[in-house]
Residue frames as a rotation matrix with the C-alpha (Angstrom) as fourth column:
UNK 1
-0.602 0.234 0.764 164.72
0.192 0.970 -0.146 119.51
-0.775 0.059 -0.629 103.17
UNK 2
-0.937 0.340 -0.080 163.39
-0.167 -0.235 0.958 119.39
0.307 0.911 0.277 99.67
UNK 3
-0.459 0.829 -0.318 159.89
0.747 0.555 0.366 117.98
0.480 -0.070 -0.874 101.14
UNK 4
-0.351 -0.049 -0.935 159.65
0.870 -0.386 -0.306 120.78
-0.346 -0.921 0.178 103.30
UNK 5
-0.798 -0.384 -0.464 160.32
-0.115 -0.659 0.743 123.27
-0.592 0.646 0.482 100.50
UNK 6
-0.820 0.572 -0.001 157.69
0.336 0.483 0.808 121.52
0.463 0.663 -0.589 98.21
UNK 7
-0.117 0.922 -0.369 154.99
0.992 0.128 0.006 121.48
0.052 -0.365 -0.929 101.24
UNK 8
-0.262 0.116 -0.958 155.71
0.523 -0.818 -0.242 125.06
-0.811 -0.564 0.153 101.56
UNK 9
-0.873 -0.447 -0.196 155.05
0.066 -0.507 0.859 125.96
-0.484 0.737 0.472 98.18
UNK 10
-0.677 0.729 -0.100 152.02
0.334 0.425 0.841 124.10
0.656 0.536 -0.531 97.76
UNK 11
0.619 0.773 -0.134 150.17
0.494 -0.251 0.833 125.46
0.610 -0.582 -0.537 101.08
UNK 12
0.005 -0.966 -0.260 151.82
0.765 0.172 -0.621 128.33
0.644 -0.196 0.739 101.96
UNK 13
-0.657 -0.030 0.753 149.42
-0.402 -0.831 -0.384 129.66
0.638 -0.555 0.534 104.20
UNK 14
0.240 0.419 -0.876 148.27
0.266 0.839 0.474 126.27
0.934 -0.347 0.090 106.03
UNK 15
-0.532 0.081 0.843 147.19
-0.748 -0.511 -0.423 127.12
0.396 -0.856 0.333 109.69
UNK 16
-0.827 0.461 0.321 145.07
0.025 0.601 -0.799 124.93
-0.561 -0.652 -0.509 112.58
UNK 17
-0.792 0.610 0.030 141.91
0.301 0.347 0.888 123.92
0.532 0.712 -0.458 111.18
UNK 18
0.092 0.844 -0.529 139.88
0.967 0.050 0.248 124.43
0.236 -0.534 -0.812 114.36
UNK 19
-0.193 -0.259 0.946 139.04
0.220 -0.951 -0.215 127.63
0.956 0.167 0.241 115.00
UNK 20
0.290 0.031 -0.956 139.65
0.873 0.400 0.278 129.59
0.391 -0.916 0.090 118.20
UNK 21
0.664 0.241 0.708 140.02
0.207 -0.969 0.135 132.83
0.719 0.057 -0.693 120.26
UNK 22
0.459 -0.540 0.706 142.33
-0.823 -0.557 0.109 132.26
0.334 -0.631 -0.700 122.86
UNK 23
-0.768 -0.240 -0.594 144.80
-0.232 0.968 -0.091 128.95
0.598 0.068 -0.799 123.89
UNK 24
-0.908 0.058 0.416 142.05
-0.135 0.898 -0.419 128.00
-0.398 -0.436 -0.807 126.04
UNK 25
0.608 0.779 -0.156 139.30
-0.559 0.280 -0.780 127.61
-0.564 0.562 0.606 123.48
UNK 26
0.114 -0.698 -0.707 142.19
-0.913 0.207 -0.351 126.33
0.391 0.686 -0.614 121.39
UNK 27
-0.780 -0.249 0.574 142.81
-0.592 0.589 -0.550 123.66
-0.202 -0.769 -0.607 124.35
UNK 28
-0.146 0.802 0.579 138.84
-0.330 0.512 -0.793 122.41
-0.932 -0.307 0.190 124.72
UNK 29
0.745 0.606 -0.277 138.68
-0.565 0.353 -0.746 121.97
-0.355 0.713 0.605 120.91
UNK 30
-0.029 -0.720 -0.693 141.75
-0.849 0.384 -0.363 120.00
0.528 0.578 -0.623 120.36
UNK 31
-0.911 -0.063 0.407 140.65
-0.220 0.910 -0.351 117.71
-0.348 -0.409 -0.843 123.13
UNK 32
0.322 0.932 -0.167 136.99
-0.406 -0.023 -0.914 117.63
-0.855 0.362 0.371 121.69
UNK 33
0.121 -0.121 -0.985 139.06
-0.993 -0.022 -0.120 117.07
-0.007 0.992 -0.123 118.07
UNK 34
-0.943 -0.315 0.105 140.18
-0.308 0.948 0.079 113.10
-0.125 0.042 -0.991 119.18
UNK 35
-0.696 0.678 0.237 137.29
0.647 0.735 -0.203 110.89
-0.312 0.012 -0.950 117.43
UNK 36
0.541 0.742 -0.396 135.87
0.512 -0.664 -0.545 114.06
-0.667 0.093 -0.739 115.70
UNK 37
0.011 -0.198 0.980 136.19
0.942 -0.327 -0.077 116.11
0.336 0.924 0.183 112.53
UNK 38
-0.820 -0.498 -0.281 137.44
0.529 -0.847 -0.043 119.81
-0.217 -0.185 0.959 112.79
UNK 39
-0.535 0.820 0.204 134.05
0.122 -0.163 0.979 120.60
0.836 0.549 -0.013 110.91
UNK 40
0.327 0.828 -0.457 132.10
0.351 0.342 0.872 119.10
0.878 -0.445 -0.179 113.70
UNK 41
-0.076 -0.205 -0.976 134.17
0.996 0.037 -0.085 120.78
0.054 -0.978 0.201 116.48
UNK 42
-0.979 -0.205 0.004 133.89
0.202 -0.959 0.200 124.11
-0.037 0.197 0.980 115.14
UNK 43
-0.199 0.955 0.222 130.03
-0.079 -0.241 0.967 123.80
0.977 0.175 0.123 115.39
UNK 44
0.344 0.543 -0.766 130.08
0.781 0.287 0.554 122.86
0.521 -0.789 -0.325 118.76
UNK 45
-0.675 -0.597 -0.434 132.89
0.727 -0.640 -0.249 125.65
-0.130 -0.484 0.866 120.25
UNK 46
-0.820 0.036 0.572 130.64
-0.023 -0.999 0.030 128.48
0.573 0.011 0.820 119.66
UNK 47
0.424 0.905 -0.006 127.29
-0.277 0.136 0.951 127.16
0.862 -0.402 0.309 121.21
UNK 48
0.308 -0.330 -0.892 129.77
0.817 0.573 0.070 125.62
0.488 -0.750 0.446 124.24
UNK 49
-0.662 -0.616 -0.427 131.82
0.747 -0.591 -0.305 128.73
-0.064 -0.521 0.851 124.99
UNK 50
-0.373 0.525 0.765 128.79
-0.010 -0.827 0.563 131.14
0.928 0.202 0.313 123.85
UNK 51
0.680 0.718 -0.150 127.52
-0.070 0.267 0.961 129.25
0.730 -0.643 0.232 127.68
UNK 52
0.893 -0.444 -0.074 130.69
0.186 0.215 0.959 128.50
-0.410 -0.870 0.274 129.40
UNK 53
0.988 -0.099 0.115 133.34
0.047 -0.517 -0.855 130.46
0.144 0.850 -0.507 128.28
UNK 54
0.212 -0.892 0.399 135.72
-0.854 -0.368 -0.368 130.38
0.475 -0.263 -0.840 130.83
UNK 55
-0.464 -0.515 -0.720 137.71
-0.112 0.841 -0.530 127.56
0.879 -0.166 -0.448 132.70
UNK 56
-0.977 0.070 0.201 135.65
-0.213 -0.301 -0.930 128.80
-0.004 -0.951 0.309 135.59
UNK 57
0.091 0.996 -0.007 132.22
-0.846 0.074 -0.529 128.24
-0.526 0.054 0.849 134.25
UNK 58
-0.040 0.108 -0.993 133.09
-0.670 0.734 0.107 124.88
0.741 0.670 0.043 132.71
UNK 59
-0.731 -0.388 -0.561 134.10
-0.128 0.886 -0.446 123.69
0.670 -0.254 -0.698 136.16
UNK 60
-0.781 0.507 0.365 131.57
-0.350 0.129 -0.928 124.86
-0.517 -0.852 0.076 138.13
UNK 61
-0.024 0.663 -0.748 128.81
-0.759 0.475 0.445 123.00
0.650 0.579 0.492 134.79
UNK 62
0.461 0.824 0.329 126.74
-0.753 0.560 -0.346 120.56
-0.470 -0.088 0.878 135.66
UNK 63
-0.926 -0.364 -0.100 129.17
-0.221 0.309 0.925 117.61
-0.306 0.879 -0.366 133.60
UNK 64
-0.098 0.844 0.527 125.32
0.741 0.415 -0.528 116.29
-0.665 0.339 -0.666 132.28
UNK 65
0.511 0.214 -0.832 125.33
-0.049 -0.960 -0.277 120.09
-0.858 0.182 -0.480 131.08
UNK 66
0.244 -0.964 -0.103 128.56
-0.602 -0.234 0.763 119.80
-0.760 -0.124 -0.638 129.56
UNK 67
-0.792 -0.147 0.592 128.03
0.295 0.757 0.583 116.36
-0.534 0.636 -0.557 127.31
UNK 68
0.139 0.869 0.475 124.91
0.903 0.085 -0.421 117.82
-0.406 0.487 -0.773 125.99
UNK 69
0.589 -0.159 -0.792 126.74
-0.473 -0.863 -0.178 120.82
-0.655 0.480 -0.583 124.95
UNK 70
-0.210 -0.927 -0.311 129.18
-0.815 -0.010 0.580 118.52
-0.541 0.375 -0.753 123.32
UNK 71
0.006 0.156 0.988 127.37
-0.322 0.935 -0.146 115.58
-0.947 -0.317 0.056 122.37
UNK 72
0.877 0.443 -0.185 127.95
-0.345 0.313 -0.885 115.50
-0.334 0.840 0.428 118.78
UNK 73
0.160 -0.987 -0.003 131.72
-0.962 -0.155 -0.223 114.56
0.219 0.039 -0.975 119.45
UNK 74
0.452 0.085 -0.888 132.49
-0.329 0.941 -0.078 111.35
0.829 0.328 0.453 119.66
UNK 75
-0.293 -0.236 -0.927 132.95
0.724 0.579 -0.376 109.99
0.625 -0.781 0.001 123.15
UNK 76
-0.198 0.301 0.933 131.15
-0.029 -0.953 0.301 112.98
0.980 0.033 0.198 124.74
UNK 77
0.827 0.076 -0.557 130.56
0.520 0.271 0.810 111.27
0.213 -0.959 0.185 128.01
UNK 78
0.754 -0.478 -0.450 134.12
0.656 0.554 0.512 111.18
0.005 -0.681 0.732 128.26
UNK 79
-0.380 -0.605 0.700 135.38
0.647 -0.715 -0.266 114.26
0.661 0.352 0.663 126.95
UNK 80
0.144 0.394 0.908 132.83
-0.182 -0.891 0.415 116.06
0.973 -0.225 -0.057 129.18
UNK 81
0.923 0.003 -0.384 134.44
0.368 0.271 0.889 114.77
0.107 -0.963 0.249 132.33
UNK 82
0.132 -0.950 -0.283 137.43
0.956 0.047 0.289 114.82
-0.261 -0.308 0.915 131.42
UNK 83
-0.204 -0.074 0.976 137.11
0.355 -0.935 0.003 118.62
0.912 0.347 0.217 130.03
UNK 84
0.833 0.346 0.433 135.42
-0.107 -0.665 0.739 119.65
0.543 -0.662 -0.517 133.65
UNK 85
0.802 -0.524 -0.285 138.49
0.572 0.538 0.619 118.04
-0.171 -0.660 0.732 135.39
UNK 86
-0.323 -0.897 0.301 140.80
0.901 -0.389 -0.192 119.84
0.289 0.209 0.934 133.26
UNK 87
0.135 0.509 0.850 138.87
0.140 -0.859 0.493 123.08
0.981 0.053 -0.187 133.88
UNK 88
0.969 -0.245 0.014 139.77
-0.089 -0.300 0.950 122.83
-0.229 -0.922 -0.312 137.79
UNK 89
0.407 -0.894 -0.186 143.18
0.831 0.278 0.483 121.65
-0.380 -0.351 0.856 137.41
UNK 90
-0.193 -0.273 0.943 143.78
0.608 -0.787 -0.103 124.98
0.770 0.554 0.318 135.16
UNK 91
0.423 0.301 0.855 142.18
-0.125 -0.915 0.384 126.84
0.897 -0.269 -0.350 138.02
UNK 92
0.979 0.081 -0.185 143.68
0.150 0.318 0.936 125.12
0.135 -0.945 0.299 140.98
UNK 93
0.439 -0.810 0.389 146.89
0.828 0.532 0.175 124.51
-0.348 0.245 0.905 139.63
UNK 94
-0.605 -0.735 0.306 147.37
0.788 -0.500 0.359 127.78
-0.111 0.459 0.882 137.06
UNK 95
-0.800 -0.006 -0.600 145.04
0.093 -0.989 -0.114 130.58
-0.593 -0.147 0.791 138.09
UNK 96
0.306 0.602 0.738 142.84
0.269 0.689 -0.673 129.21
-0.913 0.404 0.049 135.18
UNK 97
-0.093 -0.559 -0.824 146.20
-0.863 -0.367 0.346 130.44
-0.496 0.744 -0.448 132.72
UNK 98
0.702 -0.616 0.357 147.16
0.709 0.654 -0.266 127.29
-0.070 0.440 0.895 130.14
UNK 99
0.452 -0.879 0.150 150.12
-0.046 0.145 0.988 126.76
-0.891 -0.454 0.026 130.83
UNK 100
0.845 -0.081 -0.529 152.89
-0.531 0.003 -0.848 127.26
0.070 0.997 -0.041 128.21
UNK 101
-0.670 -0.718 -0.189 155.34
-0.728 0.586 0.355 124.43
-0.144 0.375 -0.916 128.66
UNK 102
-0.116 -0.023 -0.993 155.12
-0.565 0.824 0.047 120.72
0.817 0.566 -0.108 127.61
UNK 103
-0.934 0.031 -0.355 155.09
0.313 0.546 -0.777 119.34
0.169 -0.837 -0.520 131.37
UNK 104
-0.840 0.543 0.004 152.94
-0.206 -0.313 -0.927 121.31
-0.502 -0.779 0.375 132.77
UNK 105
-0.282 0.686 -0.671 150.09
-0.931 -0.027 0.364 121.04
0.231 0.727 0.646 129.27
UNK 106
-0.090 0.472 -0.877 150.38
-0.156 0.863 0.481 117.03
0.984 0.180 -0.003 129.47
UNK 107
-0.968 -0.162 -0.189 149.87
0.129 0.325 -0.937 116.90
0.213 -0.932 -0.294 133.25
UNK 108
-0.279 0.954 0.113 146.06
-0.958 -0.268 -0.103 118.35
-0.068 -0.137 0.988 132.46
UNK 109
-0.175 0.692 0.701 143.44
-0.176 0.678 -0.714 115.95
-0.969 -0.248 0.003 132.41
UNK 110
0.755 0.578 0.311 142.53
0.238 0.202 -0.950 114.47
-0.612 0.791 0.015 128.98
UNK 111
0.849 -0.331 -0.413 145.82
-0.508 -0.728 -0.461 116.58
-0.148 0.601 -0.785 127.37
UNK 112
0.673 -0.676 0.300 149.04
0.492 0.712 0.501 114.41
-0.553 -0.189 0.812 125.59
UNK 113
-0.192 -0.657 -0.729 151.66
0.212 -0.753 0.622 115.34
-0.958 -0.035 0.284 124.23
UNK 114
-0.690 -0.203 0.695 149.97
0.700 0.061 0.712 116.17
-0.187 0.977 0.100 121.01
UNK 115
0.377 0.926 -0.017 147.70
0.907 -0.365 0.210 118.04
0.188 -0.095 -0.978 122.11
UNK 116
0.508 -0.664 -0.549 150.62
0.532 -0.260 0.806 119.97
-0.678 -0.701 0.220 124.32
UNK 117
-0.427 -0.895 0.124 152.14
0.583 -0.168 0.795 120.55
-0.691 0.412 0.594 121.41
UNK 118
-0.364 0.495 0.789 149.40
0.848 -0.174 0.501 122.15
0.385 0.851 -0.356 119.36
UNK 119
0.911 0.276 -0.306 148.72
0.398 -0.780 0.483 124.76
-0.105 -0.562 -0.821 122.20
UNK 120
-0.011 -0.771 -0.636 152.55
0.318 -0.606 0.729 125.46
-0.948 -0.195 0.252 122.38
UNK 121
-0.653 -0.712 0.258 153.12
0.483 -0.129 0.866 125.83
-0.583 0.690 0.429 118.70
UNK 122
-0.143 0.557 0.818 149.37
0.581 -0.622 0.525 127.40
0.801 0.550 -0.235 117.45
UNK 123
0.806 0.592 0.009 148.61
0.534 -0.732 0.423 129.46
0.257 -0.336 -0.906 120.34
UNK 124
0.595 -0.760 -0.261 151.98
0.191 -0.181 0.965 130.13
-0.781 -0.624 0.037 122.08
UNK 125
0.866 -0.429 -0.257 153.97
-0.500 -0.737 -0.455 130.70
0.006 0.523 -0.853 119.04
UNK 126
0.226 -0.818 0.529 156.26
-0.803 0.151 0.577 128.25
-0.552 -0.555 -0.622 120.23
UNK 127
-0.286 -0.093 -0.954 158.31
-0.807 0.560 0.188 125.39
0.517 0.823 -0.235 118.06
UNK 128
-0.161 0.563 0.811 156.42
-0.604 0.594 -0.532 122.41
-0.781 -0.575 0.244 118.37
UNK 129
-0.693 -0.238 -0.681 155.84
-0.716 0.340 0.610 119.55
0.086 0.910 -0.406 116.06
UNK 130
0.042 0.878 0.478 152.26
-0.761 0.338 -0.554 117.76
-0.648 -0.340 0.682 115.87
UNK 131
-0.880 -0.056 -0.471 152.10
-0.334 0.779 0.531 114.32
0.337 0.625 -0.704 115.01
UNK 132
-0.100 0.885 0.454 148.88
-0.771 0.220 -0.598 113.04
-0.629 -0.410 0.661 114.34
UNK 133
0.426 0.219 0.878 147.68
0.211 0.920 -0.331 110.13
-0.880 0.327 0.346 112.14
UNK 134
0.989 0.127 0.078 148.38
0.105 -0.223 -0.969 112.34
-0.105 0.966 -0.234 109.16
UNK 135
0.484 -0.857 0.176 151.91
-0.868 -0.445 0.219 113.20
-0.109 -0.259 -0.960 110.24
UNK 136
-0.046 -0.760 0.649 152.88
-0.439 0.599 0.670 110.05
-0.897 -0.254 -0.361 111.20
UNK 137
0.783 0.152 0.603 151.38
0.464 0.504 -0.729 108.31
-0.414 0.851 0.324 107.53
UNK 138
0.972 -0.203 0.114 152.90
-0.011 -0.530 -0.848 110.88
0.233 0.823 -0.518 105.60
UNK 139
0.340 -0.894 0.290 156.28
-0.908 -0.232 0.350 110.93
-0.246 -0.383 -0.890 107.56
UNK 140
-0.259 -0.189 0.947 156.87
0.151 0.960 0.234 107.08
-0.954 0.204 -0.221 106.93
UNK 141
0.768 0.503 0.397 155.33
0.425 0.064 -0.903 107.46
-0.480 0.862 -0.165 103.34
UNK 142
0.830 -0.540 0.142 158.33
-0.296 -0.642 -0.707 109.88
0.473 0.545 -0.692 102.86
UNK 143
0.282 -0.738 -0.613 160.87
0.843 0.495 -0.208 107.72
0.457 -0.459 0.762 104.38
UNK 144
-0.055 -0.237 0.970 161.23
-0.080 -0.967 -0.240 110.78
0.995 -0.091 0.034 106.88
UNK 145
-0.298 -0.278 0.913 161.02
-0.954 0.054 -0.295 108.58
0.033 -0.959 -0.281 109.73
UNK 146
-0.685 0.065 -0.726 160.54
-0.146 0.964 0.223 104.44
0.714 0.259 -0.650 110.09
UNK 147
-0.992 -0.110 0.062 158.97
-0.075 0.123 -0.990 104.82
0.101 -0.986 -0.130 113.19
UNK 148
-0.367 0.928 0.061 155.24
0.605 0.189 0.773 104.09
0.706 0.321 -0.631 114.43
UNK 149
0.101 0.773 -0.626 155.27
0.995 -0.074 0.069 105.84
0.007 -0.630 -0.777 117.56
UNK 150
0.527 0.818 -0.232 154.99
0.846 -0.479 0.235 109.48
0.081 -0.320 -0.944 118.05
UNK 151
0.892 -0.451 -0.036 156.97
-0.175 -0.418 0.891 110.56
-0.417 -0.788 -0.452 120.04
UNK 152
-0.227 -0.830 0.509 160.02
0.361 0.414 0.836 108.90
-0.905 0.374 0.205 118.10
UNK 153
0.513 0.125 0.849 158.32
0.758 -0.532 -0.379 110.43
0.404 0.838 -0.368 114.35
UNK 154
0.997 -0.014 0.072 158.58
-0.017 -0.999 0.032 114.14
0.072 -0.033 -0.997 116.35
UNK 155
0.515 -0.846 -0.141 162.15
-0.182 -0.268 0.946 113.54
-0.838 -0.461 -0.292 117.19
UNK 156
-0.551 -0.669 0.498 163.18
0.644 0.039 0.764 112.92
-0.531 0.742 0.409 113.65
UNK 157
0.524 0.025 0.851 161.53
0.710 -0.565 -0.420 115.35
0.470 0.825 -0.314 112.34
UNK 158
0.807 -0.357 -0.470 163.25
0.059 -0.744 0.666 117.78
-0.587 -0.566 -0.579 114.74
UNK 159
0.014 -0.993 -0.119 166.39
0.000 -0.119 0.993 116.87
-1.000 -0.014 -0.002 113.55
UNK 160
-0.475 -0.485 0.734 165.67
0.788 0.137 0.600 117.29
-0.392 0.864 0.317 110.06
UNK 161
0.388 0.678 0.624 164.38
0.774 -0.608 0.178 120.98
0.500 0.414 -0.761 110.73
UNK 162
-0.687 -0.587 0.428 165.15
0.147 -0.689 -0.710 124.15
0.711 -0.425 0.560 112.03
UNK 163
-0.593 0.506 -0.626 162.86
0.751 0.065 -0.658 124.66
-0.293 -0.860 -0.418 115.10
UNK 164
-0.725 0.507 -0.467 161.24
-0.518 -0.848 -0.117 128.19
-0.455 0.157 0.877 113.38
UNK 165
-0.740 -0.346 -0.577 160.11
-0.673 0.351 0.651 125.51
-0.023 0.870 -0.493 111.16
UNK 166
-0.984 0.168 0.062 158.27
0.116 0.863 -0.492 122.57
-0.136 -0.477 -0.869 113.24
UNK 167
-0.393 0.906 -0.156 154.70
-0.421 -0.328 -0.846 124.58
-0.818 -0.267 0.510 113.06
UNK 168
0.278 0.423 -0.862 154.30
-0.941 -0.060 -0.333 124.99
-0.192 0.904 0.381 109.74
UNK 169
-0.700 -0.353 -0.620 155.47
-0.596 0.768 0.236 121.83
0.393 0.535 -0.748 108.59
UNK 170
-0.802 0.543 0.249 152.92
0.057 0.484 -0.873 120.12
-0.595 -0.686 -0.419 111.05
UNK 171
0.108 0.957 -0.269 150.15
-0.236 -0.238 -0.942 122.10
-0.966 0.166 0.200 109.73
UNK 172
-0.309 -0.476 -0.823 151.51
-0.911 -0.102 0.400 121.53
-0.275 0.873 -0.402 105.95
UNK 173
-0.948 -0.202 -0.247 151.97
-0.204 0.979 -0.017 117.66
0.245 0.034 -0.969 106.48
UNK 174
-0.613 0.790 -0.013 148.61
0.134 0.089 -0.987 117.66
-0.778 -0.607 -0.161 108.24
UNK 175
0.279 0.647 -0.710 146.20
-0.668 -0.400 -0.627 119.54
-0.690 0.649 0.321 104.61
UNK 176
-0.158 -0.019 -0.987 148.09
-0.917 0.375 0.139 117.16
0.367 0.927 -0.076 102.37
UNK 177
-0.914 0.405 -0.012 147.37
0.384 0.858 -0.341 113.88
-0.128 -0.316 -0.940 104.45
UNK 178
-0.212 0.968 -0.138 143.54
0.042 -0.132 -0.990 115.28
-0.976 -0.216 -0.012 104.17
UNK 179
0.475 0.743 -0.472 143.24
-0.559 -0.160 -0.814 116.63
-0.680 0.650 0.339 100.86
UNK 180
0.223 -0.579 -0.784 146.15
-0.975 -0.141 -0.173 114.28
-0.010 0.803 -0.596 99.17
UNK 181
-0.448 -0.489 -0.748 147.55
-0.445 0.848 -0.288 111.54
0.775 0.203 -0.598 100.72
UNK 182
0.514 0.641 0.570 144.88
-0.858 0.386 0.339 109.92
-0.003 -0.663 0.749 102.73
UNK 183
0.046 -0.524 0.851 145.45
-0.869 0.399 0.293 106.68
-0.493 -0.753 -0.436 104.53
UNK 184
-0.152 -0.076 0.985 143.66
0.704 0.692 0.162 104.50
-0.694 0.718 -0.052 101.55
UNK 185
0.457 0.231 0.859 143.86
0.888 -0.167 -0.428 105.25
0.045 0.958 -0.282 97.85
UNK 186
-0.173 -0.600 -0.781 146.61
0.124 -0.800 0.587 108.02
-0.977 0.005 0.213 98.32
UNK 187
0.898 0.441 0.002 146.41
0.179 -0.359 -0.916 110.41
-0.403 0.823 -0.401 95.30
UNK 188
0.088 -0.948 -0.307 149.92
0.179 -0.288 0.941 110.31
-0.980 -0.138 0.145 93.87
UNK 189
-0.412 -0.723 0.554 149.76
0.902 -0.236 0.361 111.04
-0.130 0.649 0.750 90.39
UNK 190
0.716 0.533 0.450 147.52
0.490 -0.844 0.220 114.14
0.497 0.063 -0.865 91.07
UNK 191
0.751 -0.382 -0.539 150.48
0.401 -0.386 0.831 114.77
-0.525 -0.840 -0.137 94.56
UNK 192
0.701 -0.634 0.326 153.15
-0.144 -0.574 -0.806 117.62
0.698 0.518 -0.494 93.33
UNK 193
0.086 -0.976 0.201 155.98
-0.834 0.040 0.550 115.95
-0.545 -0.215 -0.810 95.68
UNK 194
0.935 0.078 0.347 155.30
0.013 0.968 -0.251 112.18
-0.356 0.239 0.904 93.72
UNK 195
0.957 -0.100 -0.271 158.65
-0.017 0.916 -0.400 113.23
0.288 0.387 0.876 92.20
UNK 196
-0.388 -0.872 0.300 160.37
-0.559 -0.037 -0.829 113.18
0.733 -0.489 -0.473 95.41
UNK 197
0.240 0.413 0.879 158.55
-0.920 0.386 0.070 111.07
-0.310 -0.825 0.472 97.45
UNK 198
-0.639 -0.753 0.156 159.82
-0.717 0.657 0.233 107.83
-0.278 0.037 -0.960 98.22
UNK 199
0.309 0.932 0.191 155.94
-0.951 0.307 0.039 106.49
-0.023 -0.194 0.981 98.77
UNK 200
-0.668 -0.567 -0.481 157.18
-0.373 0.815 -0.443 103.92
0.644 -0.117 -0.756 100.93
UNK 201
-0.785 0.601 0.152 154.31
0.378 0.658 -0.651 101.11
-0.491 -0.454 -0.744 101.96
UNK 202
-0.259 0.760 -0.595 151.61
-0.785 -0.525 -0.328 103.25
-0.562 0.383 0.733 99.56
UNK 203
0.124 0.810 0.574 149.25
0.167 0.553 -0.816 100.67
-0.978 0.197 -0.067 98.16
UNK 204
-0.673 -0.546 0.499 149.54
0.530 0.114 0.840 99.80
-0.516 0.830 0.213 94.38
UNK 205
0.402 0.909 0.111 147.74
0.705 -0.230 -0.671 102.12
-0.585 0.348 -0.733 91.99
UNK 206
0.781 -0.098 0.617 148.56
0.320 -0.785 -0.530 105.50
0.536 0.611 -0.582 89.75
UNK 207
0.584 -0.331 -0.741 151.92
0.528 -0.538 0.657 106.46
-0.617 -0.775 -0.140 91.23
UNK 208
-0.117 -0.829 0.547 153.11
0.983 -0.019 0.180 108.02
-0.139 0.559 0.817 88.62
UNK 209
-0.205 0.203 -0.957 153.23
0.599 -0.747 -0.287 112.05
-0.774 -0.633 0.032 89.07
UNK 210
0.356 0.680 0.641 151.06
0.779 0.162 -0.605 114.22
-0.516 0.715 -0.472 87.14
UNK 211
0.014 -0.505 0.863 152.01
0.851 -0.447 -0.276 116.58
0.526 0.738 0.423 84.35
UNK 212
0.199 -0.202 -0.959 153.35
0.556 -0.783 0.281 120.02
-0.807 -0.589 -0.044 85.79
């Protein structure tokens, strides 16, 4: 896929944003990431896990403990329940392993399949395809899928990759929705795919692609 090819040229060493030491730090900061900047979760993960590193010492926290370790995230009430919940169900359930399929990930507390899929494919190595807001924009923007939900984006992009593929392209599709094609005022005559991109539903403005 020429789009592919392009994204890989332009960020061809585009990785998770949030930083982490093992899938389960990788786990607590991708559910910590919904309603929160990568910026702002990467300040909290070291002061959280410097106290409660393991799945064992999150569940046996205090959850009062737990939102005030997190409370600059956005919904922190509710992330710090629903983090202590997942923190038994990891120990009841898997020893306190994360799990490395797709059932077993979205059966945690707090954990969908996007999330599921960012543990299999950044920690686990495993193909996986994250669709998040930026995905899906940018996938419709590139007439690379019509769809709105999710689940129905990841399955066309499957089929218009090889599975070795699915990571990177996630994480690709994911830096140029941030630093390119945002949701208003997309940058398209600055964007080095503008002439291959269909920029289908993109708002009227500069779409003409910039000298190269």
């Amino acid at each position: 896929m020429r789009i592919a090819r392009r994204l890989a040229e332009i960020y061809p060493d585009a990785s998770c944003a949030l930083a982490f030491g093992s899938p389960w730090e990788l786990l607590v900061a991708t559910v910590l990431s919904a309603q929160s900047t990568d910026a702002q979760v990467n300040r909290i993960t070291p002061v959280l896990f410097g106290e409660l590193p393991t799945p064992g010492a999150l569940a046996q926290a205090p959850v009062r403990r737990v939102q005030e370790l997190i409370r600059s995230a956005g919904m922190f009430r509710r992330k710090g329940e629903a983090l202590r919940r997942m923190a038994r169900q990891l120990l009841d359930r898997h020893g306190g392993d994360v799990p490395r399929s797709l059932e077993e990930l979205t059966q945690l507390e707090g954990v969908g399949r996007k999330t599921a899929n960012v543990i299999l494919g950044t920690a686990y190595g495993r193909p996986a395809i994250t669709v998040d807001t930026h995905v899906g924009r940018l996938a419709r923007r590139m007439g690379l899928s019509h769809h709105r939900d999710p689940e129905r984006i990841e399955s066309d992009l499957a089929r218009l990759l090889p599975p070795e593929e699915w990571t990177a392209f996630s994480h690709r599709m994911i830096h140029h929705g941030r630093q390119v094609c945002a949701a208003r005022g997309p940058r398209c005559g600055e964007c080095r795919l503008a002439d291959i991109c269909p920029r289908i539903g993109t708002p009227p403005g500069d779409h003409s692609p910039r000298a190269r």
